[in-house]
mmCIF file as Biopython writes it, N, C-alpha, C and O atoms, coordinates in Angstrom:
data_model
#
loop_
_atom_site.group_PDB
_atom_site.id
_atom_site.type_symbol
_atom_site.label_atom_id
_atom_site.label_alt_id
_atom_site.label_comp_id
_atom_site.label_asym_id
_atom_site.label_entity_id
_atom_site.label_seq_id
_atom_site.pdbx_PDB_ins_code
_atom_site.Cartn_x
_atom_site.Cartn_y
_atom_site.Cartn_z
_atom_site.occupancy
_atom_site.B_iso_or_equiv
_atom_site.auth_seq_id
_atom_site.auth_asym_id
_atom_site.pdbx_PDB_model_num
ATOM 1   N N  . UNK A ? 1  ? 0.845   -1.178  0.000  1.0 0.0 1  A 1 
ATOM 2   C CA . UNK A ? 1  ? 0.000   0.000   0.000  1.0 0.0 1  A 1 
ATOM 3   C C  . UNK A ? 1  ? 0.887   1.237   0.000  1.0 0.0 1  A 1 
ATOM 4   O O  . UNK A ? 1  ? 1.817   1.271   0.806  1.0 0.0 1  A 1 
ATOM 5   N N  . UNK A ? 2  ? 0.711   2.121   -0.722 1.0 0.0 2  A 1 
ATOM 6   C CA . UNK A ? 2  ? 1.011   3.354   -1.053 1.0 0.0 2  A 1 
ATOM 7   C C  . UNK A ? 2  ? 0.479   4.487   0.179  1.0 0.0 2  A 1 
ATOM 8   O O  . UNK A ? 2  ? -0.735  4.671   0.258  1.0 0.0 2  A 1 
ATOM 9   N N  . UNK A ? 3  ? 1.425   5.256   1.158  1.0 0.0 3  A 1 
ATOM 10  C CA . UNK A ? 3  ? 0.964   6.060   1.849  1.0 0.0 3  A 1 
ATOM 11  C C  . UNK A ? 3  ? 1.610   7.268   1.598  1.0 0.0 3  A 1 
ATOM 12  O O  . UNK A ? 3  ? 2.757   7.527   1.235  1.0 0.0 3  A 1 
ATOM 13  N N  . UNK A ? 4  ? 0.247   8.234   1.974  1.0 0.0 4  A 1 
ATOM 14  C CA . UNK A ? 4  ? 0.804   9.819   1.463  1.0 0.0 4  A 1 
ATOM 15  C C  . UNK A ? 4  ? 1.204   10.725  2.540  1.0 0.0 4  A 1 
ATOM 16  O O  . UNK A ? 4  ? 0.825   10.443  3.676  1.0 0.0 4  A 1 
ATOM 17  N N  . UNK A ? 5  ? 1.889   11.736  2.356  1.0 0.0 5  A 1 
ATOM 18  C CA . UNK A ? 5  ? 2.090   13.029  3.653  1.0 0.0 5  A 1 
ATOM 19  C C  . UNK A ? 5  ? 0.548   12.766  4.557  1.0 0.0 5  A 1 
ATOM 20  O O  . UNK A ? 5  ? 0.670   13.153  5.719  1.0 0.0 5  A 1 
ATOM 21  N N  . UNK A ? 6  ? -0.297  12.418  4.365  1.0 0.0 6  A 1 
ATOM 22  C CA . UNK A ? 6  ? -1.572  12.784  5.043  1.0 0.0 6  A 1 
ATOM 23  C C  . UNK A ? 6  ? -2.073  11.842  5.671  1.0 0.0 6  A 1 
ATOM 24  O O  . UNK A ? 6  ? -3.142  11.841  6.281  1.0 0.0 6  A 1 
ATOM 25  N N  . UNK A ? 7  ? -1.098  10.751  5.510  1.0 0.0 7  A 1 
ATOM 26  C CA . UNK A ? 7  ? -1.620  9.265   6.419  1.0 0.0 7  A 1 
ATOM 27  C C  . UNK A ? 7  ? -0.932  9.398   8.210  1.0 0.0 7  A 1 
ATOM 28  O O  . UNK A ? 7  ? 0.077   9.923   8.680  1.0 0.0 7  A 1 
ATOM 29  N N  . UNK A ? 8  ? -1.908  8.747   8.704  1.0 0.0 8  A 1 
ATOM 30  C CA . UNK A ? 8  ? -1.312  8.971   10.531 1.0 0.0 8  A 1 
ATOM 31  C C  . UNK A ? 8  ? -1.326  7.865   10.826 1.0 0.0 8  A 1 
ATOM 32  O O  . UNK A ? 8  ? -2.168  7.040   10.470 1.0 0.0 8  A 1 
ATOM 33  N N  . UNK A ? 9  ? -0.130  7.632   11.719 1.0 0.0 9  A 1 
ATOM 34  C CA . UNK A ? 9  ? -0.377  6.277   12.076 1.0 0.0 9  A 1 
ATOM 35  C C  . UNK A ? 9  ? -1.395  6.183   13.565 1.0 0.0 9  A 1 
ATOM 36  O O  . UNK A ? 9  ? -1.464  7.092   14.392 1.0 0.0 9  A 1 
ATOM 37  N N  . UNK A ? 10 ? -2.045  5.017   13.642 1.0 0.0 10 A 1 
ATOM 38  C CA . UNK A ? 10 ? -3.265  4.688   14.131 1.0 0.0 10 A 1 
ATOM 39  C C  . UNK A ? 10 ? -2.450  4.172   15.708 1.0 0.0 10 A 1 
ATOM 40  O O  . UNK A ? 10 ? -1.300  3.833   15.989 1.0 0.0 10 A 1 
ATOM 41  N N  . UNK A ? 11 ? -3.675  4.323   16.458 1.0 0.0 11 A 1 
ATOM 42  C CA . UNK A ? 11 ? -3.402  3.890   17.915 1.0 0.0 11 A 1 
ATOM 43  C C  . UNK A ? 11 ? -4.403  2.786   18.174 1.0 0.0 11 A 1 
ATOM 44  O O  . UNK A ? 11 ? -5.613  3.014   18.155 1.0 0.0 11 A 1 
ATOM 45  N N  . UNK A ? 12 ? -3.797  1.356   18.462 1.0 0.0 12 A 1 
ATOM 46  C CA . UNK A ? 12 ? -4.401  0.576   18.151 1.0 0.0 12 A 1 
ATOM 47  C C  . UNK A ? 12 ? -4.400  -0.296  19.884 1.0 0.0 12 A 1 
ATOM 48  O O  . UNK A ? 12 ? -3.404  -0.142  20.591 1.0 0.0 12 A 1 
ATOM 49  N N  . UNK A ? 13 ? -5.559  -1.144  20.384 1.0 0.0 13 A 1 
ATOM 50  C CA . UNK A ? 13 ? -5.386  -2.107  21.300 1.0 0.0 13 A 1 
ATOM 51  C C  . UNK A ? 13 ? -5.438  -3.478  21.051 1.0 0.0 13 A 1 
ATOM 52  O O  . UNK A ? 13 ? -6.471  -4.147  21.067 1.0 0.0 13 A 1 
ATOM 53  N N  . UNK A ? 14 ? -4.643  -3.769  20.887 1.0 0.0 14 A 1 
ATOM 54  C CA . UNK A ? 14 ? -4.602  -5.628  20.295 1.0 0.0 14 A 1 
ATOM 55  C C  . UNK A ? 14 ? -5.627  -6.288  21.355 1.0 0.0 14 A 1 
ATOM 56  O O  . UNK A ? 14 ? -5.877  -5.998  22.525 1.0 0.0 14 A 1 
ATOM 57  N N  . UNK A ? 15 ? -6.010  -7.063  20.687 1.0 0.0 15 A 1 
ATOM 58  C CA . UNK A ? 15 ? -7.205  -8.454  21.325 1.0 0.0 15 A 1 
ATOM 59  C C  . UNK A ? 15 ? -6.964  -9.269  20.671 1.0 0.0 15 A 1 
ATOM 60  O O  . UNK A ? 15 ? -6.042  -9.304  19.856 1.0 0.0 15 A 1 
ATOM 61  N N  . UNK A ? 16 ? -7.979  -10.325 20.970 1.0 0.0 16 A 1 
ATOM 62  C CA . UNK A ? 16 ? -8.046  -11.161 20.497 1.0 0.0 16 A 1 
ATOM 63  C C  . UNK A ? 16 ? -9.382  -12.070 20.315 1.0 0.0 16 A 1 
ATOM 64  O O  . UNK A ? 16 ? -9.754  -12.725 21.289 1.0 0.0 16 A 1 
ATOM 65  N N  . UNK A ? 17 ? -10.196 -12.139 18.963 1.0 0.0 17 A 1 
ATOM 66  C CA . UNK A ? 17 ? -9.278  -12.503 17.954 1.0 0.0 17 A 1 
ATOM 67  C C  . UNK A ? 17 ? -9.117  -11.031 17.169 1.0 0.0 17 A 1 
ATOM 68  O O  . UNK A ? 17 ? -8.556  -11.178 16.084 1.0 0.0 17 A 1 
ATOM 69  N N  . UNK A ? 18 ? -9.499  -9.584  17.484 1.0 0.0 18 A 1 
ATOM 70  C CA . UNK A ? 18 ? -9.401  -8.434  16.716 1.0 0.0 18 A 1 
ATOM 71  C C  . UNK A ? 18 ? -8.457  -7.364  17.670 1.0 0.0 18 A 1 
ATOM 72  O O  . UNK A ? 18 ? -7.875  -7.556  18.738 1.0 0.0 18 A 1 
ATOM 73  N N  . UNK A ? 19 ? -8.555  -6.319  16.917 1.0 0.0 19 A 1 
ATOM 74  C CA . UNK A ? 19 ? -8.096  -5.547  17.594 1.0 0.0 19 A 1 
ATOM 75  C C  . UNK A ? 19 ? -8.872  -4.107  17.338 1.0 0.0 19 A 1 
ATOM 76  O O  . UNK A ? 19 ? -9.425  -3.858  16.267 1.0 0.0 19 A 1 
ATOM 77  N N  . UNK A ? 20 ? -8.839  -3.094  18.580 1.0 0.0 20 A 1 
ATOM 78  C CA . UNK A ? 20 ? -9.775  -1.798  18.534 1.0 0.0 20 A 1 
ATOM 79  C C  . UNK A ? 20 ? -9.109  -0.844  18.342 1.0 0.0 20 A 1 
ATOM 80  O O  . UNK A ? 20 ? -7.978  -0.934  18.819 1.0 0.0 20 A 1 
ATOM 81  N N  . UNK A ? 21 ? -9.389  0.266   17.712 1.0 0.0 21 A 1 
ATOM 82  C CA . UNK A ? 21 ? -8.687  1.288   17.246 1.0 0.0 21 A 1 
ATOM 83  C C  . UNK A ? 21 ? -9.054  2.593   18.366 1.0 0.0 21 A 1 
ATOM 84  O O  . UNK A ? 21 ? -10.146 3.133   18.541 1.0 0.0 21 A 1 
ATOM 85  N N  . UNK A ? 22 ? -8.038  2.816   18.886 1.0 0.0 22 A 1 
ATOM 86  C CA . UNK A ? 22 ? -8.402  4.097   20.001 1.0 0.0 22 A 1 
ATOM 87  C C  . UNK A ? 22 ? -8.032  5.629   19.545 1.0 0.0 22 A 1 
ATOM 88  O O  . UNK A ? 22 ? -8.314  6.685   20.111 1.0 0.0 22 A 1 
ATOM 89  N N  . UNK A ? 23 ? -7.198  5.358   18.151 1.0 0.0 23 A 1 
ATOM 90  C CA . UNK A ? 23 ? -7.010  6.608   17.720 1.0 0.0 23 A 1 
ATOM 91  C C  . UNK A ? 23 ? -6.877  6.208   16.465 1.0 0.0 23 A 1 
ATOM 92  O O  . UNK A ? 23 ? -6.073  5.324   16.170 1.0 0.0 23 A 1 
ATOM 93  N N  . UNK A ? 24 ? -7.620  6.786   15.605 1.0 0.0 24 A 1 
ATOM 94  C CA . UNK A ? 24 ? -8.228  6.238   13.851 1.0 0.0 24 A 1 
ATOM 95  C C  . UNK A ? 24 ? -6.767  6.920   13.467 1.0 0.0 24 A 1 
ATOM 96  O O  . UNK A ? 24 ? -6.288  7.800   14.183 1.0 0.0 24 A 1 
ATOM 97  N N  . UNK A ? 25 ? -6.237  6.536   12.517 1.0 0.0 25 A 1 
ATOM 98  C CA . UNK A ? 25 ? -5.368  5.961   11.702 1.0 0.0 25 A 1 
ATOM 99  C C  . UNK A ? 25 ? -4.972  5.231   10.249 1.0 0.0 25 A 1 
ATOM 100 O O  . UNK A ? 25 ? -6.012  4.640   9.958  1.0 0.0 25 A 1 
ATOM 101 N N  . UNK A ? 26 ? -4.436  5.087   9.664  1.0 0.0 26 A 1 
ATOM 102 C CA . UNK A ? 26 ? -4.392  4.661   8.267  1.0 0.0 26 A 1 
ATOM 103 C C  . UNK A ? 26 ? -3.239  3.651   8.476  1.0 0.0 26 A 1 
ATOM 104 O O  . UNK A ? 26 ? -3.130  2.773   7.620  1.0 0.0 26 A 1 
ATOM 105 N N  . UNK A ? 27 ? -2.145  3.671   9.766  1.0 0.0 27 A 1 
ATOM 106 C CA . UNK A ? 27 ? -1.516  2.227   9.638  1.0 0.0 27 A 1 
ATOM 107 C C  . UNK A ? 27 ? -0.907  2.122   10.697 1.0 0.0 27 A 1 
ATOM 108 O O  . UNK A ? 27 ? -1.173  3.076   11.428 1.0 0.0 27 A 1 
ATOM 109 N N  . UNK A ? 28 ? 0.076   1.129   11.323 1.0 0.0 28 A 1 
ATOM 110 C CA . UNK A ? 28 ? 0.668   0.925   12.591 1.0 0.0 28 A 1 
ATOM 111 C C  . UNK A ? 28 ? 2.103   0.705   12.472 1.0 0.0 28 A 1 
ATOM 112 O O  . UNK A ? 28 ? 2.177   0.814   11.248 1.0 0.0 28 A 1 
ATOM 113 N N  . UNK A ? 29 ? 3.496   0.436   12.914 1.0 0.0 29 A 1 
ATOM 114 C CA . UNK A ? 29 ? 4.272   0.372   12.983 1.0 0.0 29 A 1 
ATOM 115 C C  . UNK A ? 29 ? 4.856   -1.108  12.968 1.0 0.0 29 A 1 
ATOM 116 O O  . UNK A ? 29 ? 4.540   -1.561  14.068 1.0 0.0 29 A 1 
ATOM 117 N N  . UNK A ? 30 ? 5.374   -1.834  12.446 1.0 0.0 30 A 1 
ATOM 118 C CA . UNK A ? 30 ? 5.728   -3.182  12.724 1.0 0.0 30 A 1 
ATOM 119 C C  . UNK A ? 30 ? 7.012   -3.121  14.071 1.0 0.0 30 A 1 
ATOM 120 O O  . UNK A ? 30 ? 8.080   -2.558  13.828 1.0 0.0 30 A 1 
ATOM 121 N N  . UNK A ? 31 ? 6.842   -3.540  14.986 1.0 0.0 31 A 1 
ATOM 122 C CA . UNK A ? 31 ? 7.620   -3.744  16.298 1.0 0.0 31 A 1 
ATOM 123 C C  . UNK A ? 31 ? 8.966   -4.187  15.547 1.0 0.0 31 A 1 
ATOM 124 O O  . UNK A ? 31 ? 9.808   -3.352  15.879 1.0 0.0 31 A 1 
ATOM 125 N N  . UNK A ? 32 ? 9.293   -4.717  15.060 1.0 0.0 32 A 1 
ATOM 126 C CA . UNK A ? 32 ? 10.880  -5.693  14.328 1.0 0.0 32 A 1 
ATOM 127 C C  . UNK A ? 32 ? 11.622  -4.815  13.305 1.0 0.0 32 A 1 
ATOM 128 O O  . UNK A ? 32 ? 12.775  -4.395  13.401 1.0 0.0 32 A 1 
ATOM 129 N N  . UNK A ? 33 ? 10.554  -4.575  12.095 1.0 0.0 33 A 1 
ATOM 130 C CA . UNK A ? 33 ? 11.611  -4.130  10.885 1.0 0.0 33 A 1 
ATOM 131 C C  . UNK A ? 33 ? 10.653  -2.539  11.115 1.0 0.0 33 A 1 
ATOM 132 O O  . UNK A ? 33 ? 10.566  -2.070  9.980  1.0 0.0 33 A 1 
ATOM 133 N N  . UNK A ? 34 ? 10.114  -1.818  11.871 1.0 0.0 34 A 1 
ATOM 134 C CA . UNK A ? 34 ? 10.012  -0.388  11.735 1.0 0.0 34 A 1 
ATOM 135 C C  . UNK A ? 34 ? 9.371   0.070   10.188 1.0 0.0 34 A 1 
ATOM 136 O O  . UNK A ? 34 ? 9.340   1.200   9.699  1.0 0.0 34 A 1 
ATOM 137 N N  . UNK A ? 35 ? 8.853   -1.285  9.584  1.0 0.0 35 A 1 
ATOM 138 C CA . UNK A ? 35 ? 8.330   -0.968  8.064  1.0 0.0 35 A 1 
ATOM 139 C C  . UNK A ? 35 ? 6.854   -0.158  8.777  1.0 0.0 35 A 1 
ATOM 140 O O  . UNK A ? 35 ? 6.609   -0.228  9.981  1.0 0.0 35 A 1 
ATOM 141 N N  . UNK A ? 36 ? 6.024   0.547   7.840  1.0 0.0 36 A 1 
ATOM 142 C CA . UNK A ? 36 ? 4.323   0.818   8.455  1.0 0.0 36 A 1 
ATOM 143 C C  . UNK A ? 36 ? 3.604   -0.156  7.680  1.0 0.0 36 A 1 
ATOM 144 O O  . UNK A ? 36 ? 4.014   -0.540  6.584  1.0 0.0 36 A 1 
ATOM 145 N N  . UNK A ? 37 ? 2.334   -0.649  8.321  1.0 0.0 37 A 1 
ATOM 146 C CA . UNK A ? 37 ? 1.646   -1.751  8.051  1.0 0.0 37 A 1 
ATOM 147 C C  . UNK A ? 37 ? 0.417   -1.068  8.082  1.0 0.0 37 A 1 
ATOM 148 O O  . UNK A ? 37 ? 0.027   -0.220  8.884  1.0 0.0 37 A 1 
ATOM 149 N N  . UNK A ? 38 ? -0.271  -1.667  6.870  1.0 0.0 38 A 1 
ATOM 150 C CA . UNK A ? 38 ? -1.769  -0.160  6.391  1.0 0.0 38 A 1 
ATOM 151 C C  . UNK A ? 38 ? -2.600  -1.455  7.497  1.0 0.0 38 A 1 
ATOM 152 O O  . UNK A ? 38 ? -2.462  -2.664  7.684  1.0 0.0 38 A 1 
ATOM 153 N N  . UNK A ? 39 ? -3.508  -0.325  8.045  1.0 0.0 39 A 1 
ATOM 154 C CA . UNK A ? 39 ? -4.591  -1.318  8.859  1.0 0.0 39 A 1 
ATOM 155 C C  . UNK A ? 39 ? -5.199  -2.026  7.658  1.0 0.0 39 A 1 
ATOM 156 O O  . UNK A ? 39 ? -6.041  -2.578  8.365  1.0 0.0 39 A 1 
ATOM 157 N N  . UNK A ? 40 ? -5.390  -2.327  6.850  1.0 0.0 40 A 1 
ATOM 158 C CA . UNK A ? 40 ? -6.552  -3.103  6.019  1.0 0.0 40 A 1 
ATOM 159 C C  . UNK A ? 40 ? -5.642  -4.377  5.848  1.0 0.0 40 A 1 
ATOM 160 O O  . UNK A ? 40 ? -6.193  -5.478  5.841  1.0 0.0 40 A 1 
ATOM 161 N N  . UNK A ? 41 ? -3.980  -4.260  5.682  1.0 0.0 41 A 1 
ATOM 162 C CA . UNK A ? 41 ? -3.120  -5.728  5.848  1.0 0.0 41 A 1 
ATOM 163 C C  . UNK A ? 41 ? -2.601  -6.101  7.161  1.0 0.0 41 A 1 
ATOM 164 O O  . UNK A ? 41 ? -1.811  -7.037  7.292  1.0 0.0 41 A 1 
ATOM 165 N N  . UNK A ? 42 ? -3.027  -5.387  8.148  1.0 0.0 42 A 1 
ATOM 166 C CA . UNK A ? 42 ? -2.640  -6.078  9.696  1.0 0.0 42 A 1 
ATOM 167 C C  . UNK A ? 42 ? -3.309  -7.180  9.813  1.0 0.0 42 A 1 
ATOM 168 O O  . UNK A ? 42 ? -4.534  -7.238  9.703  1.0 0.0 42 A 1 
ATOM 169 N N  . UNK A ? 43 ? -2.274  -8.524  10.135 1.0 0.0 43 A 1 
ATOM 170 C CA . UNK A ? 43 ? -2.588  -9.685  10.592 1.0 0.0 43 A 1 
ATOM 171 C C  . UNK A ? 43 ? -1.637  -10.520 11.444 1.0 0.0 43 A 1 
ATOM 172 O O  . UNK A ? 43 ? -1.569  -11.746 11.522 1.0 0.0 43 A 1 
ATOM 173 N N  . UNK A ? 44 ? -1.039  -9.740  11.962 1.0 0.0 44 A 1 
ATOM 174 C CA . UNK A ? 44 ? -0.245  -10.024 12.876 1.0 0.0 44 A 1 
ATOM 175 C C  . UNK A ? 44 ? 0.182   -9.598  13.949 1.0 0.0 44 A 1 
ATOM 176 O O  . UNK A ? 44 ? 0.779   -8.589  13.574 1.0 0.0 44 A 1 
ATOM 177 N N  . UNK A ? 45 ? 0.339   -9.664  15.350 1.0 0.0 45 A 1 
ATOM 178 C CA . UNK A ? 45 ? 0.438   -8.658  16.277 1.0 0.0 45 A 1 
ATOM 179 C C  . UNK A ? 45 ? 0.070   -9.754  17.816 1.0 0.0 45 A 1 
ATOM 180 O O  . UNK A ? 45 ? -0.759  -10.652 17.958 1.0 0.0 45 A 1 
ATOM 181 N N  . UNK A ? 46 ? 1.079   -9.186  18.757 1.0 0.0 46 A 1 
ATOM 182 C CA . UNK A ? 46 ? 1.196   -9.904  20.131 1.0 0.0 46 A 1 
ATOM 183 C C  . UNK A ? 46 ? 0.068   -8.832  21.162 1.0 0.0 46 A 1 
ATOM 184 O O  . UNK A ? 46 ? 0.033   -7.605  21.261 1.0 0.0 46 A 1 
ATOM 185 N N  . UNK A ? 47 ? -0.807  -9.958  21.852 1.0 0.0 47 A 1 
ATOM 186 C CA . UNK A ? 47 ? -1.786  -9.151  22.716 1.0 0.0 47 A 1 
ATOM 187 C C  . UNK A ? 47 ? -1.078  -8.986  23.840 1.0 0.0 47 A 1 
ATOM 188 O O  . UNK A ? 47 ? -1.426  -8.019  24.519 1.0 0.0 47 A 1 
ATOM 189 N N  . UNK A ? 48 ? 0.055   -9.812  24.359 1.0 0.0 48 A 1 
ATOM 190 C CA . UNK A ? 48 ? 0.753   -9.433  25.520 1.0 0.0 48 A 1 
ATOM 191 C C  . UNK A ? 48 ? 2.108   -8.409  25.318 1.0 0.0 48 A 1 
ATOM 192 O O  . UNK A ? 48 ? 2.787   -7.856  26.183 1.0 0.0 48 A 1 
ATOM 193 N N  . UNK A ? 49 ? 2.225   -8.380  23.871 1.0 0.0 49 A 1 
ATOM 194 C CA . UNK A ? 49 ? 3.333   -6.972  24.445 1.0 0.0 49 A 1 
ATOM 195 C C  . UNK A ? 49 ? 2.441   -5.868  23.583 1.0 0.0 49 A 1 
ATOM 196 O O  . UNK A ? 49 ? 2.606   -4.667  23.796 1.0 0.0 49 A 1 
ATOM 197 N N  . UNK A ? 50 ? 1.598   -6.286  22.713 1.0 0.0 50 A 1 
ATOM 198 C CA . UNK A ? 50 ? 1.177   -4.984  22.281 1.0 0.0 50 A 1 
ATOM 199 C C  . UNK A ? 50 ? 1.830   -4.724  21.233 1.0 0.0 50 A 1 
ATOM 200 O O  . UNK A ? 50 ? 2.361   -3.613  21.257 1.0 0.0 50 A 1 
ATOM 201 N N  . UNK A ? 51 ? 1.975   -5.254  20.428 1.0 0.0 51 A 1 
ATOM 202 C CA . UNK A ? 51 ? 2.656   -4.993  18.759 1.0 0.0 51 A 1 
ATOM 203 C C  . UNK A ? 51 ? 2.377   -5.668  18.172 1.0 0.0 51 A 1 
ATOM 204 O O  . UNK A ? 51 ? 1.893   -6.794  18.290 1.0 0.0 51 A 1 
ATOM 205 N N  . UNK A ? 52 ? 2.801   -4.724  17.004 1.0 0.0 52 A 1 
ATOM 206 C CA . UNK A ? 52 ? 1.997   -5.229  15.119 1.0 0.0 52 A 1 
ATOM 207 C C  . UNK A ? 52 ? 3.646   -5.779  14.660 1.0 0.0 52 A 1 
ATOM 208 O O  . UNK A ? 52 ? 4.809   -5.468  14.915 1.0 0.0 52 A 1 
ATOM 209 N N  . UNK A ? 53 ? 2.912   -6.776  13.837 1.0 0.0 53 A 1 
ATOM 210 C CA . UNK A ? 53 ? 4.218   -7.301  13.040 1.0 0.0 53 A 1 
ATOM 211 C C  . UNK A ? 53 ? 3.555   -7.082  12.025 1.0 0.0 53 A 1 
ATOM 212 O O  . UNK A ? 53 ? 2.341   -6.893  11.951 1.0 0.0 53 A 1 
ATOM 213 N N  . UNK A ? 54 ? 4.679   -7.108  10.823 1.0 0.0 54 A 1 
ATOM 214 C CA . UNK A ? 54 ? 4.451   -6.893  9.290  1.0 0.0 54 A 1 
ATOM 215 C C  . UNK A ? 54 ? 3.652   -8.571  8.958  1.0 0.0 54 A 1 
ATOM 216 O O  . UNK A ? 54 ? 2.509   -8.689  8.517  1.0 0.0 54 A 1 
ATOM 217 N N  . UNK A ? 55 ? 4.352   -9.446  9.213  1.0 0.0 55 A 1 
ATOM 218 C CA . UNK A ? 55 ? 4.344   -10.667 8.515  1.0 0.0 55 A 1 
ATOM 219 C C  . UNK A ? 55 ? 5.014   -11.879 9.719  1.0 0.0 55 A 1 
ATOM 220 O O  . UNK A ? 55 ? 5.728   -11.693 10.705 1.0 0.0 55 A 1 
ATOM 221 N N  . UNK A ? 56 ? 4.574   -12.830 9.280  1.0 0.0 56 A 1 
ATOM 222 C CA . UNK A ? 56 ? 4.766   -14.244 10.233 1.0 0.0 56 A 1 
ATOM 223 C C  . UNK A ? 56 ? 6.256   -14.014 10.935 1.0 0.0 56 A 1 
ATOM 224 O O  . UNK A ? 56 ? 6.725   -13.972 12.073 1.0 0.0 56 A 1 
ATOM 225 N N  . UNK A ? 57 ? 6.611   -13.917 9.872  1.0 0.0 57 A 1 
ATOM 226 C CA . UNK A ? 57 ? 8.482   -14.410 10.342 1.0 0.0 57 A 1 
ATOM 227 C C  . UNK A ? 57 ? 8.970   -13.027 11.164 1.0 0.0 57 A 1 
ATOM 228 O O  . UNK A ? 57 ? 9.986   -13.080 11.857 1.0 0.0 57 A 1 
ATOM 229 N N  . UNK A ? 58 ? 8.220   -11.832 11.055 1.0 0.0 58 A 1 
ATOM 230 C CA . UNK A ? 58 ? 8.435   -10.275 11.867 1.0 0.0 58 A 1 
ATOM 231 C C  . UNK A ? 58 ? 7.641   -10.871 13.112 1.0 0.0 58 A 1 
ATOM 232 O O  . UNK A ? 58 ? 7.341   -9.923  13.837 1.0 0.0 58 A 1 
ATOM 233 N N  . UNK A ? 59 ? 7.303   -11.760 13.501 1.0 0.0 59 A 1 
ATOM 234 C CA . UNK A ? 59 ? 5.947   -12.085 14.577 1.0 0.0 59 A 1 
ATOM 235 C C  . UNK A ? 59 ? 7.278   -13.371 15.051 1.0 0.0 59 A 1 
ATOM 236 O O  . UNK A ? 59 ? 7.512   -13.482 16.255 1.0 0.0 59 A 1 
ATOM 237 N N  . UNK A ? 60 ? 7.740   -13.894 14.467 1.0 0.0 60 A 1 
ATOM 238 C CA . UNK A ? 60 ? 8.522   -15.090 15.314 1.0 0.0 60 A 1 
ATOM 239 C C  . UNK A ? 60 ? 9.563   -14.681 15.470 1.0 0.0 60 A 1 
ATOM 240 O O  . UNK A ? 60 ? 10.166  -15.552 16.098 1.0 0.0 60 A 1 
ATOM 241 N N  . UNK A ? 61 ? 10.580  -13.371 15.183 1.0 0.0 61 A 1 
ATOM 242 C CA . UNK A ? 61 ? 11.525  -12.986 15.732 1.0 0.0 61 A 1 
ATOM 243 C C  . UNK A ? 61 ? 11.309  -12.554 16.965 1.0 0.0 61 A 1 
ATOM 244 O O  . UNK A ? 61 ? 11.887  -13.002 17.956 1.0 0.0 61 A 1 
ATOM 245 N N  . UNK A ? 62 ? 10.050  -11.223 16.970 1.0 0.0 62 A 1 
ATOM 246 C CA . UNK A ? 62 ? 9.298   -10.658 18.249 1.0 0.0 62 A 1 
ATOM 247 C C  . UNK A ? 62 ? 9.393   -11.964 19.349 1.0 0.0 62 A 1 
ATOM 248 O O  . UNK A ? 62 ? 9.612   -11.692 20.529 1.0 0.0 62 A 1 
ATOM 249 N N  . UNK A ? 63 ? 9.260   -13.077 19.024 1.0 0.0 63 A 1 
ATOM 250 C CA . UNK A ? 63 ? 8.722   -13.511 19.875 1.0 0.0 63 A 1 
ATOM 251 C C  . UNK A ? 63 ? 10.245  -14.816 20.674 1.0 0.0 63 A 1 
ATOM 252 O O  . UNK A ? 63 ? 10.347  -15.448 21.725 1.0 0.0 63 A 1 
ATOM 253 N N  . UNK A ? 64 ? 11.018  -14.661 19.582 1.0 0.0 64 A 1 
ATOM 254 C CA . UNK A ? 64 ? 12.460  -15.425 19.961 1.0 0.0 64 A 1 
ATOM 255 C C  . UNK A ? 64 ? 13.664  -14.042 20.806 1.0 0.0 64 A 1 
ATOM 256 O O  . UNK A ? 64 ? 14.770  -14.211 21.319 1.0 0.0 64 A 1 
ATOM 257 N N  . UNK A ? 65 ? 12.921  -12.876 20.654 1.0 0.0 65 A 1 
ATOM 258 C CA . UNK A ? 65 ? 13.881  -11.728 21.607 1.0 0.0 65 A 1 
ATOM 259 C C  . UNK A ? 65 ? 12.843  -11.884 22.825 1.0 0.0 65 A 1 
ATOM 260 O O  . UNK A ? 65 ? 13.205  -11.150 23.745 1.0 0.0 65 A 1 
ATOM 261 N N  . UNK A ? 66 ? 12.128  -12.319 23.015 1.0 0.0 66 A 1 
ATOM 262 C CA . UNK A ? 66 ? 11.295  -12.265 23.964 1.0 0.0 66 A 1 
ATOM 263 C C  . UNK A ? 66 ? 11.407  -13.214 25.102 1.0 0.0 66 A 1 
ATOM 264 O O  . UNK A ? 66 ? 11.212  -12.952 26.289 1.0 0.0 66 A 1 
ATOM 265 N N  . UNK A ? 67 ? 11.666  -14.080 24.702 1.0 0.0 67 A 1 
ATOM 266 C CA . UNK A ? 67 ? 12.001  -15.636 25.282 1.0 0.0 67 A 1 
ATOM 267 C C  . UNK A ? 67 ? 13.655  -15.387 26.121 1.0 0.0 67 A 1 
ATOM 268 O O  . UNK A ? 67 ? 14.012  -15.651 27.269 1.0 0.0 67 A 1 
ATOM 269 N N  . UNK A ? 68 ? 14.546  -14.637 24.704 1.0 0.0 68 A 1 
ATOM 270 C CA . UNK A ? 68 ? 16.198  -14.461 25.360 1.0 0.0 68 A 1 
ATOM 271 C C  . UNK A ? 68 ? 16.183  -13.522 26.407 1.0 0.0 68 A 1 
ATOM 272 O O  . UNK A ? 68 ? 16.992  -13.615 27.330 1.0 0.0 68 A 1 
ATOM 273 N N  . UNK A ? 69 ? 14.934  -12.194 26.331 1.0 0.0 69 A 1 
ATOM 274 C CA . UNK A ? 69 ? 15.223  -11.587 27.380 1.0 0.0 69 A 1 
ATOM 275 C C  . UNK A ? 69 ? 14.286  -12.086 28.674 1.0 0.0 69 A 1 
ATOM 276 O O  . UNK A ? 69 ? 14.261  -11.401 29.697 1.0 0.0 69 A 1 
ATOM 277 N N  . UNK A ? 70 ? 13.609  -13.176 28.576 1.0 0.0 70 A 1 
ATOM 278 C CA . UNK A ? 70 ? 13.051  -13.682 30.264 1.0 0.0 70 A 1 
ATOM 279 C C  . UNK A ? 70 ? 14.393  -14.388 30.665 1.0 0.0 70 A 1 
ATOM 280 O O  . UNK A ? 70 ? 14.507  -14.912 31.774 1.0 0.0 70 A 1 
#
């Protein structure tokens, strides 16, 4: 997705199985690679730390730094 000067990124509360938007927005931040992720392709994202991943393998790194730092 193509974003312009006029897109904001969104304030989002992960759930599960959705997530609620507390501040409307056009996309979110991926926690790993810092790419923006348009809300209409978010499908990935941890309800216990609270982040969007881009894609599977941005969701299983999140989750292998997570493990090294307990």
């Amino acid at each position: 997705m193509v974003f312009s000067n006029n897109d904001r990124e969104a304030l989002i509360r992960y759930d599960t199985p959705e997530y609620h938007v507390l501040r409307p927005g056009d996309y979110v931040v991926c926690a790993v690679t810092f790419e923006r992720i348009a809300l209409t392709d978010l499908k990935y994202w941890s309800v216990a730390r609270q982040e969007a991943y881009k894609d599977a393998a941005a969701s299983l790194e999140a989750e292998r730094r997570s493990l090294k730092a307990s």
